[in-house]
N, CA, C and O atoms as CSV, one atom per row, in Angstrom:
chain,resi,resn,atom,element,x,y,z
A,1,UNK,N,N,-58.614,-15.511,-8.837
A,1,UNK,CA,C,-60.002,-15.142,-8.806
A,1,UNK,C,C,-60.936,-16.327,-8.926
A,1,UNK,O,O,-61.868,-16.512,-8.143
A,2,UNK,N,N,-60.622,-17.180,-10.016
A,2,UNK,CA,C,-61.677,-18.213,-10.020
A,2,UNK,C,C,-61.458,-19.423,-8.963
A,2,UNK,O,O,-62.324,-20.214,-8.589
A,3,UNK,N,N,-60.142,-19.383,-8.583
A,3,UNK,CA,C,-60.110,-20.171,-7.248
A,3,UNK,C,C,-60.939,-19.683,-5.995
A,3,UNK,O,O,-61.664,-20.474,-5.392
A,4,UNK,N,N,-60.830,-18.524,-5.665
A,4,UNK,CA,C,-61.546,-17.782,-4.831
A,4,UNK,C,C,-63.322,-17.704,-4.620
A,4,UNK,O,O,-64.028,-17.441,-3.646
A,5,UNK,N,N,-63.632,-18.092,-6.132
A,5,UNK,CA,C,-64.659,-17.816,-5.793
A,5,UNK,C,C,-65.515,-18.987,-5.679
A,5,UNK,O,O,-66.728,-18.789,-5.618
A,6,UNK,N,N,-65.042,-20.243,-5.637
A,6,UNK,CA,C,-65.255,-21.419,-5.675
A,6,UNK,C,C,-65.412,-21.977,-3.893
A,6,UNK,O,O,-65.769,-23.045,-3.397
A,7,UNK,N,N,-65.056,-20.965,-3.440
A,7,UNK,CA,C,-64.937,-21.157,-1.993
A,7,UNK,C,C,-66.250,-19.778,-1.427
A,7,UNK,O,O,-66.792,-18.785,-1.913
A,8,UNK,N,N,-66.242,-20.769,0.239
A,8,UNK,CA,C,-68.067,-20.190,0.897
A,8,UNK,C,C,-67.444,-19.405,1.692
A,8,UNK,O,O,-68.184,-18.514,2.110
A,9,UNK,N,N,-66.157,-19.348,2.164
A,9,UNK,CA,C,-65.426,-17.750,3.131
A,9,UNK,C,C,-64.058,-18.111,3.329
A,9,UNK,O,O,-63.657,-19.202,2.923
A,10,UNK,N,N,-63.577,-17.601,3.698
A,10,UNK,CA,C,-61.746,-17.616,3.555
A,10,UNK,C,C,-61.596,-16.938,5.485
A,10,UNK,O,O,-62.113,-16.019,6.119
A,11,UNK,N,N,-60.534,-18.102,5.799
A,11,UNK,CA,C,-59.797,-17.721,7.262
A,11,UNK,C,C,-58.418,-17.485,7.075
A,11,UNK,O,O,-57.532,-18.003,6.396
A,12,UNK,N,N,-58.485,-16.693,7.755
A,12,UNK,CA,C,-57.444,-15.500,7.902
A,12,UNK,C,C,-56.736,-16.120,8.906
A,12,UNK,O,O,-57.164,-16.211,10.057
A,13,UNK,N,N,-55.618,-16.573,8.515
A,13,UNK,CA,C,-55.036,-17.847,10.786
A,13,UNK,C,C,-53.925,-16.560,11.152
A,13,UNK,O,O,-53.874,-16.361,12.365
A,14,UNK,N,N,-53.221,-15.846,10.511
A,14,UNK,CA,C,-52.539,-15.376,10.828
A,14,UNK,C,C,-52.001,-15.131,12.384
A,14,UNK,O,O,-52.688,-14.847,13.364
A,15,UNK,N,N,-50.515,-15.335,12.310
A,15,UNK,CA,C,-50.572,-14.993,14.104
A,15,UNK,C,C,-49.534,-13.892,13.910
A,15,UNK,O,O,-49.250,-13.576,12.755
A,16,UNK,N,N,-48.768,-13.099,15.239
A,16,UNK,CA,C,-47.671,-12.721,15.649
A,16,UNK,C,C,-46.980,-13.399,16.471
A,16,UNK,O,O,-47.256,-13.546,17.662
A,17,UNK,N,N,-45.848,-13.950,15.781
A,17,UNK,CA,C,-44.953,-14.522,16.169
A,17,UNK,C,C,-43.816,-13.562,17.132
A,17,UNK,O,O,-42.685,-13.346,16.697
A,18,UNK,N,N,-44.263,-13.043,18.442
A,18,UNK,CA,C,-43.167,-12.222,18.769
A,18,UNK,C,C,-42.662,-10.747,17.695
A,18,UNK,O,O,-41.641,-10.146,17.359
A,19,UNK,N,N,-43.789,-10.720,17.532
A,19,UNK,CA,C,-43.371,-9.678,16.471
A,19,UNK,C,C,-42.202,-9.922,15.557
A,19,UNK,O,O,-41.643,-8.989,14.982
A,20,UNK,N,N,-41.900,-10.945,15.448
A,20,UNK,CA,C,-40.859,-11.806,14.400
A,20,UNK,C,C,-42.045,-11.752,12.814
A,20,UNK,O,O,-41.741,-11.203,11.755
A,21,UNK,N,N,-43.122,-12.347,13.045
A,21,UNK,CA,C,-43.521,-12.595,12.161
A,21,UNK,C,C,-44.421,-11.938,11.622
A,21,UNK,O,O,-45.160,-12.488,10.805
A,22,UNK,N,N,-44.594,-10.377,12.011
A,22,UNK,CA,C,-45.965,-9.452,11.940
A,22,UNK,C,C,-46.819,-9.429,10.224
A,22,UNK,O,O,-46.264,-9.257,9.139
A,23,UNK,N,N,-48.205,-9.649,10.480
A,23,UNK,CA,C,-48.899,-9.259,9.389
A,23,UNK,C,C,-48.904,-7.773,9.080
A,23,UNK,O,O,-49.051,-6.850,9.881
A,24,UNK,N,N,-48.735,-7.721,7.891
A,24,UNK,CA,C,-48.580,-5.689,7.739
A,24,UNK,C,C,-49.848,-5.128,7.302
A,24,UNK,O,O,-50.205,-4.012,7.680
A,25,UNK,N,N,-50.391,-5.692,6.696
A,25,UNK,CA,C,-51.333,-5.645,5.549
A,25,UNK,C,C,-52.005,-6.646,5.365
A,25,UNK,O,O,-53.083,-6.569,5.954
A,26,UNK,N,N,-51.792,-8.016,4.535
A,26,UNK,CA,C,-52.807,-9.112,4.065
A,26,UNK,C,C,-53.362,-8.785,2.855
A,26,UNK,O,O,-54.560,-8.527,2.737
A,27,UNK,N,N,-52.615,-8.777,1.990
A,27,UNK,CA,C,-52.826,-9.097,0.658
A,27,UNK,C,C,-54.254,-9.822,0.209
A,27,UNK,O,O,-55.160,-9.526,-0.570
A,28,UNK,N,N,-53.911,-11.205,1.335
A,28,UNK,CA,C,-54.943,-12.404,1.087
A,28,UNK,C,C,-56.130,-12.103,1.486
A,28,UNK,O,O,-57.126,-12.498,0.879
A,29,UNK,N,N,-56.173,-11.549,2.291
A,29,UNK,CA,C,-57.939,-10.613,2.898
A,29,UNK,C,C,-58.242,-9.784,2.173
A,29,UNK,O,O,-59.464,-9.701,2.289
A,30,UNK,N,N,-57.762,-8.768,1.149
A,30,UNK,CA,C,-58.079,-8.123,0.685
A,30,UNK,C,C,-58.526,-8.601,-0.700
A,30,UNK,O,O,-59.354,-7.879,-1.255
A,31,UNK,N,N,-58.039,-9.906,-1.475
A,31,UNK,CA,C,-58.346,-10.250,-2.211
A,31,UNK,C,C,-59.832,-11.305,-2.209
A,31,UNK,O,O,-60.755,-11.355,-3.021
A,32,UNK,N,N,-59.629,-11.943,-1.156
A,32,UNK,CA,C,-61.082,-12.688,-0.774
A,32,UNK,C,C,-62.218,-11.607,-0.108
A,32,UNK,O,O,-63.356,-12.057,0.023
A,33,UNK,N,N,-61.936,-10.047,0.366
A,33,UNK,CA,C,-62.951,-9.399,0.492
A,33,UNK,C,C,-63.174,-8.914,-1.151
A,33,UNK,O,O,-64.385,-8.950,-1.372
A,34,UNK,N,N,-62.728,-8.656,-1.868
A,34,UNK,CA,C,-63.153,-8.456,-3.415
A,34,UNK,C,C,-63.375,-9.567,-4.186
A,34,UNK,O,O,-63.735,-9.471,-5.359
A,35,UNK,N,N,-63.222,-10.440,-3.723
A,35,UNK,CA,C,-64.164,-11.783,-4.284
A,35,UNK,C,C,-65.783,-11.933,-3.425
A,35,UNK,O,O,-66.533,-12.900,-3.558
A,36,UNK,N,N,-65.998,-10.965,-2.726
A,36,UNK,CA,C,-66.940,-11.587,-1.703
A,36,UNK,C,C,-67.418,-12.568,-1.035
A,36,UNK,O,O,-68.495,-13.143,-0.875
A,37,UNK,N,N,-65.983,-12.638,-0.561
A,37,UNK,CA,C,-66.393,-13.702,0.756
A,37,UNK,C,C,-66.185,-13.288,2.016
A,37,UNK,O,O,-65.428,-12.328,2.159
A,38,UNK,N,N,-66.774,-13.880,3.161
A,38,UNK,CA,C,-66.883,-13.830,4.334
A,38,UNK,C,C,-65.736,-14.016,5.162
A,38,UNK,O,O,-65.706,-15.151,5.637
A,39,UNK,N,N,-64.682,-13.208,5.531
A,39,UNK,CA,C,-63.494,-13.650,6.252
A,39,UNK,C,C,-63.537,-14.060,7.839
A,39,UNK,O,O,-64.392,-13.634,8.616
A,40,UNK,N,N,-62.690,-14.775,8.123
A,40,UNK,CA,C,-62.717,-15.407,9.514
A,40,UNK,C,C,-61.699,-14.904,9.439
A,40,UNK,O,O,-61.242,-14.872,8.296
A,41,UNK,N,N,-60.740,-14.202,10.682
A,41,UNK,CA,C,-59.486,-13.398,10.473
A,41,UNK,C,C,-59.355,-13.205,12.248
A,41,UNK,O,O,-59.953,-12.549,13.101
A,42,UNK,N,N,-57.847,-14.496,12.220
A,42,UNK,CA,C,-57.358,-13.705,13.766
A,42,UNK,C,C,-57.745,-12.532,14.435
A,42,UNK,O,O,-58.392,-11.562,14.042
A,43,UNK,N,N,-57.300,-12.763,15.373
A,43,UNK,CA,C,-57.847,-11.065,16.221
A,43,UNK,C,C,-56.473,-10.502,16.019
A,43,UNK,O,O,-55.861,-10.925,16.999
A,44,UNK,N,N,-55.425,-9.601,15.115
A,44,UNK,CA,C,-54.671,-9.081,15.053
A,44,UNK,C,C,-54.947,-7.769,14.758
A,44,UNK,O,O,-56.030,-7.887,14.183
A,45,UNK,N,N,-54.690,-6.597,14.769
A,45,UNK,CA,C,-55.299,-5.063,15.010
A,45,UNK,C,C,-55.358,-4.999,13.338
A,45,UNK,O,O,-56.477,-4.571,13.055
A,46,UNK,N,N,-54.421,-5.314,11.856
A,46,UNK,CA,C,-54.593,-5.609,10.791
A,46,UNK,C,C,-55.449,-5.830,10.446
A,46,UNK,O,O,-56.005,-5.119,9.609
A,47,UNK,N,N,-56.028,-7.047,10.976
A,47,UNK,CA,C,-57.112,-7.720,10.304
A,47,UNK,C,C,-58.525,-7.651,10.428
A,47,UNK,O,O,-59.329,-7.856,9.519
A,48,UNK,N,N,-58.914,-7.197,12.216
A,48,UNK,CA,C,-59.403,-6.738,12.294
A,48,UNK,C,C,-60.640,-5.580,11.981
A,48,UNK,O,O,-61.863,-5.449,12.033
A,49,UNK,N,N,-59.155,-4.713,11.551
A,49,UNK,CA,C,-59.248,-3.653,10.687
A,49,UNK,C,C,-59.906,-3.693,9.632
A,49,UNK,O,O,-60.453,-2.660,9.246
A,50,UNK,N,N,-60.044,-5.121,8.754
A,50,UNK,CA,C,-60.408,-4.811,7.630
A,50,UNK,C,C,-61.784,-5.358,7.600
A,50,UNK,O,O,-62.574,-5.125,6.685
A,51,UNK,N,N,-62.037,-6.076,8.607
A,51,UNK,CA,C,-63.623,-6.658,9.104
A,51,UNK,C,C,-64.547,-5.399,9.804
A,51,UNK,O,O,-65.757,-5.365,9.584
A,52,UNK,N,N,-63.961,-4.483,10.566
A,52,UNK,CA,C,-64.424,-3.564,11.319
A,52,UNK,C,C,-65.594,-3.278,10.291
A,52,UNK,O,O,-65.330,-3.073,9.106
A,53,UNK,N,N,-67.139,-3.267,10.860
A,53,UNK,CA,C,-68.027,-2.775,10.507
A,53,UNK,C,C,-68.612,-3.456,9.241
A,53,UNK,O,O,-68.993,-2.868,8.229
A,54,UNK,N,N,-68.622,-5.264,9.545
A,54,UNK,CA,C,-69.126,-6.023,8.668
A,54,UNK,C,C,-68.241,-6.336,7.639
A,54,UNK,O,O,-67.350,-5.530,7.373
A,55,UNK,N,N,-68.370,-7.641,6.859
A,55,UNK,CA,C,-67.264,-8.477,6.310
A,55,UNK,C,C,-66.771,-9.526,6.957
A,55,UNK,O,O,-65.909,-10.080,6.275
A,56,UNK,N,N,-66.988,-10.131,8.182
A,56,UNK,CA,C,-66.166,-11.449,8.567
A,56,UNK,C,C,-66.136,-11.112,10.000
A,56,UNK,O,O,-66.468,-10.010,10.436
A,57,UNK,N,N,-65.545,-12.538,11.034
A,57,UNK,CA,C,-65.752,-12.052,11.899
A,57,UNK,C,C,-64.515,-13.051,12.590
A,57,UNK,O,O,-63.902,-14.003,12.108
A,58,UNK,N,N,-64.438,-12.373,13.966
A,58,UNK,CA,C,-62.932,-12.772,14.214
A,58,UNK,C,C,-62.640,-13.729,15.054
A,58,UNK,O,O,-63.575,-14.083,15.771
A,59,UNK,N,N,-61.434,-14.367,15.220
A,59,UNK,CA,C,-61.348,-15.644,16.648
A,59,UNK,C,C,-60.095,-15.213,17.352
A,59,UNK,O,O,-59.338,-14.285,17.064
A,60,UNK,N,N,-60.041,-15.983,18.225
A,60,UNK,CA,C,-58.968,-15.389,19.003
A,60,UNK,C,C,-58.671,-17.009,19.789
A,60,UNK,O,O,-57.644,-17.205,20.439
A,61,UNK,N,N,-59.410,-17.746,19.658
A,61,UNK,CA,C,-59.213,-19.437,19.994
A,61,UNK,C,C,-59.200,-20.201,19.213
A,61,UNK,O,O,-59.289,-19.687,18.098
A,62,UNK,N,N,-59.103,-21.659,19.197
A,62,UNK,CA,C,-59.346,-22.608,18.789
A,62,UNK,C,C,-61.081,-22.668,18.380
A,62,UNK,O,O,-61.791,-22.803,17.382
A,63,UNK,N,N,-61.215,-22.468,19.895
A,63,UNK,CA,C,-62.843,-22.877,19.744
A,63,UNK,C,C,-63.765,-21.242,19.179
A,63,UNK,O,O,-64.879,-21.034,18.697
A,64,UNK,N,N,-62.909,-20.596,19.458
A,64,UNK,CA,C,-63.971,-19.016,18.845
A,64,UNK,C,C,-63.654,-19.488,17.067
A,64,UNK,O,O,-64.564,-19.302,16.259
A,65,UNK,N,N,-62.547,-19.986,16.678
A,65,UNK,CA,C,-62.633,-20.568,14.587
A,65,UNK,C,C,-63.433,-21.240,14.539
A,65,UNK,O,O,-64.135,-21.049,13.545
A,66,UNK,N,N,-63.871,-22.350,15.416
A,66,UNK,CA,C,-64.515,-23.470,15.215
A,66,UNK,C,C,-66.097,-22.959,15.324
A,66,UNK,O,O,-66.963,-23.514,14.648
A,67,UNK,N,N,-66.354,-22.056,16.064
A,67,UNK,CA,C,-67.584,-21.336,16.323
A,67,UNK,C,C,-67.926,-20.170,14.945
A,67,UNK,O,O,-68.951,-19.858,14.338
A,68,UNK,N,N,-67.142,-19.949,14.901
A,68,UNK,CA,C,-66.758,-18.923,13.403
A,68,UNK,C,C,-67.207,-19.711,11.904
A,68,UNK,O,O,-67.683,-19.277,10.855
A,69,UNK,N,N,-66.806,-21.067,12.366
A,69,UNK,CA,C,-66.773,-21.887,10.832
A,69,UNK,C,C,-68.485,-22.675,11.001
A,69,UNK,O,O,-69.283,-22.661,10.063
A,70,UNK,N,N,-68.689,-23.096,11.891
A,70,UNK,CA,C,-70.081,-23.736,12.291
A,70,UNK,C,C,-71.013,-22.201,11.939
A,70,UNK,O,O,-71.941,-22.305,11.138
A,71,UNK,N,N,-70.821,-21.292,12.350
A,71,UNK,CA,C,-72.074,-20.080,12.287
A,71,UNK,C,C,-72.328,-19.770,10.771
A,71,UNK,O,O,-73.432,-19.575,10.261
A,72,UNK,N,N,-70.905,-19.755,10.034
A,72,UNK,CA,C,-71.061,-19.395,8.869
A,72,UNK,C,C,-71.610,-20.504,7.832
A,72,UNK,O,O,-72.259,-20.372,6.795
A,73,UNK,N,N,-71.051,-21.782,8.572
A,73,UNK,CA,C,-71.549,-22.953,7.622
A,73,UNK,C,C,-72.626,-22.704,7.685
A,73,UNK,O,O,-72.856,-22.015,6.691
A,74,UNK,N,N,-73.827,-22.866,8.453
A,74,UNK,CA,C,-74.946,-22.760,8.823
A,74,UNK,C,C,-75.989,-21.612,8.233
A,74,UNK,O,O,-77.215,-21.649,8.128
A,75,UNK,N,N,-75.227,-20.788,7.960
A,75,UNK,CA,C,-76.026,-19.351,7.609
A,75,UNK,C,C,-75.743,-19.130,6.451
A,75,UNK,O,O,-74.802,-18.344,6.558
A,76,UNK,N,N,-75.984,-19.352,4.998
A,76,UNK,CA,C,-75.862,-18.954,3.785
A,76,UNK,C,C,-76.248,-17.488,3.479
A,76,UNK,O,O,-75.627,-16.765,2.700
A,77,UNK,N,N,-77.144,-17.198,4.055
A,77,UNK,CA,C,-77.575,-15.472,4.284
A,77,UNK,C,C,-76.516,-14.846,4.729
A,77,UNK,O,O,-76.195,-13.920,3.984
A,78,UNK,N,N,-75.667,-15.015,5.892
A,78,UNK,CA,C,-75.024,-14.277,7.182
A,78,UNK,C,C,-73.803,-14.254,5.985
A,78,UNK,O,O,-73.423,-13.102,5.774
A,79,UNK,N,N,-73.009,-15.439,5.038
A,79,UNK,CA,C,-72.500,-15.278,4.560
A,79,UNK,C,C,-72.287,-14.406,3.218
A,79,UNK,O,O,-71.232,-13.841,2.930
A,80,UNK,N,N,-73.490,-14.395,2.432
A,80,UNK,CA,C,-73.549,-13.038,1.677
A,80,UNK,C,C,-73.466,-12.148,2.120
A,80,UNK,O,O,-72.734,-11.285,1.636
A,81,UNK,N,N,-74.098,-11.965,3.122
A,81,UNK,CA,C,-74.113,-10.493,3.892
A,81,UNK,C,C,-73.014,-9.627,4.101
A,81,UNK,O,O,-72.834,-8.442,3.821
A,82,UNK,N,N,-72.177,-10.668,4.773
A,82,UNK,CA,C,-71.013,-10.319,5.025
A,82,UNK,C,C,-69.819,-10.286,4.041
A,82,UNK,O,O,-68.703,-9.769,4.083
A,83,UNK,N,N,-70.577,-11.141,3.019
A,83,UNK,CA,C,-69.556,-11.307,1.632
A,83,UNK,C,C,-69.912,-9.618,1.358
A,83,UNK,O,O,-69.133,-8.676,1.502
A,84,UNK,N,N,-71.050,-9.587,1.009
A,84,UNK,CA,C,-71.200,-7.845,0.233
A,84,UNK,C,C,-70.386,-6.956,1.294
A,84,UNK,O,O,-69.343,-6.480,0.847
A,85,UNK,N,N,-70.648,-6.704,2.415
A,85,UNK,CA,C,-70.150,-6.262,2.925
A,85,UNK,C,C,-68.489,-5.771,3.154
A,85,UNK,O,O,-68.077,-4.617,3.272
A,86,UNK,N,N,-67.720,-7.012,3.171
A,86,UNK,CA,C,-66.413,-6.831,2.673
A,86,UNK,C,C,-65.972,-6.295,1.632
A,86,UNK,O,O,-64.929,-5.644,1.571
A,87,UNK,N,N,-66.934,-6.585,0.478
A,87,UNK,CA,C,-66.365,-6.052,-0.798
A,87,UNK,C,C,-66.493,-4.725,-0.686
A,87,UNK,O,O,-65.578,-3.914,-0.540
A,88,UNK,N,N,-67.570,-4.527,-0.752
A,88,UNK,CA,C,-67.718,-3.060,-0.416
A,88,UNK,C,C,-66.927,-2.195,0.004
A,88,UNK,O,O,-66.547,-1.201,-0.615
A,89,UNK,N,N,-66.542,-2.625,1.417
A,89,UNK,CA,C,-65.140,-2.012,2.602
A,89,UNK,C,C,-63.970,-2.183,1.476
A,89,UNK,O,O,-63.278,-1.213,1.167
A,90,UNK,N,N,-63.731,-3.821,0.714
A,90,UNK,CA,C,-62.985,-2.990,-0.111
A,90,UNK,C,C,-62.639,-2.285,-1.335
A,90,UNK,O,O,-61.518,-1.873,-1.632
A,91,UNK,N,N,-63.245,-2.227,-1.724
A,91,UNK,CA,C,-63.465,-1.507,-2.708
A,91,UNK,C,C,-63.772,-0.441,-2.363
A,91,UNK,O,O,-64.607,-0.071,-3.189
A,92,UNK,N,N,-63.609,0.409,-1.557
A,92,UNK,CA,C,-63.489,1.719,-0.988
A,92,UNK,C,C,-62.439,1.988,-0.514
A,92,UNK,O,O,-61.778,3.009,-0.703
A,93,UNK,N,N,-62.140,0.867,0.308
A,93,UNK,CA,C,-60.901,1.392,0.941
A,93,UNK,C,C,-59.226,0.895,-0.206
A,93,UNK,O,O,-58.295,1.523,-0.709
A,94,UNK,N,N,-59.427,0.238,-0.174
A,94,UNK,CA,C,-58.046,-0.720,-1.219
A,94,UNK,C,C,-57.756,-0.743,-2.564
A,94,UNK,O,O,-56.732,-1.163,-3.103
A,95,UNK,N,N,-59.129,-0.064,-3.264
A,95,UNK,CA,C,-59.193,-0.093,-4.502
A,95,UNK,C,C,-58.625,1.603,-5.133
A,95,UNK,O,O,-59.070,2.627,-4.615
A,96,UNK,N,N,-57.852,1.637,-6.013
A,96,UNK,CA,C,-57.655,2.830,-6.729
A,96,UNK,C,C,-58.574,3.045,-7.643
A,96,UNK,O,O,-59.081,2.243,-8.428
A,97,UNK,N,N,-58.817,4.492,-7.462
A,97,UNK,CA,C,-59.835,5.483,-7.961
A,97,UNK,C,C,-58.823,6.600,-9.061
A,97,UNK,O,O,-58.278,7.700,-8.970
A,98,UNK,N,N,-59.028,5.344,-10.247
A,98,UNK,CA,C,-57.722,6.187,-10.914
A,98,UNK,C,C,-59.187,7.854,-11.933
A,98,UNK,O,O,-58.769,8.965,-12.258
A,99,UNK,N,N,-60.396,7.476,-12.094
A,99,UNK,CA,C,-60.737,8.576,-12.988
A,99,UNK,C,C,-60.784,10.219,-11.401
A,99,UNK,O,O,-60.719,11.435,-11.578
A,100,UNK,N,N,-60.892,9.578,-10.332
A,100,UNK,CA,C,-60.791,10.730,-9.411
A,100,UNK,C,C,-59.886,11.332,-9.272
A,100,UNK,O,O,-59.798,12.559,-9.242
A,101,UNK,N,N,-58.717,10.204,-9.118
A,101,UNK,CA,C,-56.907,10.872,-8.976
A,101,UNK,C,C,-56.987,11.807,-10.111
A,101,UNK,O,O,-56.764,13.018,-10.095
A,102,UNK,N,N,-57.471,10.781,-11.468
A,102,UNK,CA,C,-56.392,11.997,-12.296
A,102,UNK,C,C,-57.541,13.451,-12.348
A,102,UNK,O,O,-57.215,14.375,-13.094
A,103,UNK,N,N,-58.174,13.509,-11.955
A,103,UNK,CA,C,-59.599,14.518,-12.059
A,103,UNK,C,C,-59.271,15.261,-11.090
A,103,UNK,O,O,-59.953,16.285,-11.039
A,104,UNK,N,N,-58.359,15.142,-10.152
A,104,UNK,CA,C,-57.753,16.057,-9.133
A,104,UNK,C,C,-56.177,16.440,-9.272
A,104,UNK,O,O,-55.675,17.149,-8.401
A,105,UNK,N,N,-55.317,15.925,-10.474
A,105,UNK,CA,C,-54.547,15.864,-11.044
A,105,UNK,C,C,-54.106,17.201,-11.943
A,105,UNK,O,O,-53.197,18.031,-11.936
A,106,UNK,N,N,-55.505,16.852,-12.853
A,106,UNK,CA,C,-56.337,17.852,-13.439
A,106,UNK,C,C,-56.643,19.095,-13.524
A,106,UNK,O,O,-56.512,19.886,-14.458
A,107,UNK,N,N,-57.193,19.256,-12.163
A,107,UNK,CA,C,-57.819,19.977,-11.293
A,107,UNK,C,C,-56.165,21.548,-10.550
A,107,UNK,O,O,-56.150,22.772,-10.423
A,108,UNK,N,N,-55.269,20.540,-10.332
A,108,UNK,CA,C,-54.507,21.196,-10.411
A,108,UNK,C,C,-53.284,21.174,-8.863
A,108,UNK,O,O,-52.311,21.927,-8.834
């Protein structure tokens, strides 16, 4: 956590290696979107996924990271933005909602 937050956005390089090497999930995105930061994240359908609808934004080149890392350097706004944004996504989506579970537990 305190490493994380010492940093202005976190890239995601991940590739598929032939489907040898598939991302399933990303642990690491999910932890730098609950730190609020701004992810840069391959174009893999995963990762994607977890940017969809604000939070970070994606490359698919050399030069689309390099365009990715210049926009965000540049924009201290664009990067909160998108920092809140991620967190948000996760902390909805990734985070357990243990007083609801057990309140439906409960419930019966």
């Amino acid at each position: 956590g305190a490493f994380l937050r010492q940093m202005d956005a976190m890239i995601v390089p991940s590739r598929d290696e032939r489907g040898i090497m598939r991302e399933t999930f990303s642990q690491a995105a999910v932890q730098g979107m609950l730190s609020g930061l701004p992810l840069i994240v391959s174009d893999l359908p995963v990762l994607r996924e977890k940017v969809e609808g604000g939070g970070g934004l994606v490359f698919r080149t050399e030069d689309d990271l390099a365009a990715a890392m210049a926009r965000l350097a540049g924009d201290p706004a664009l990067r909160r933005t998108l920092g809140r944004q991620g967190r948000a996504a996760a902390l909805e989506r990734y985070v357990w909602n243990t007083r609801a579970f057990m309140a439906e537990v409960e419930a019966g």
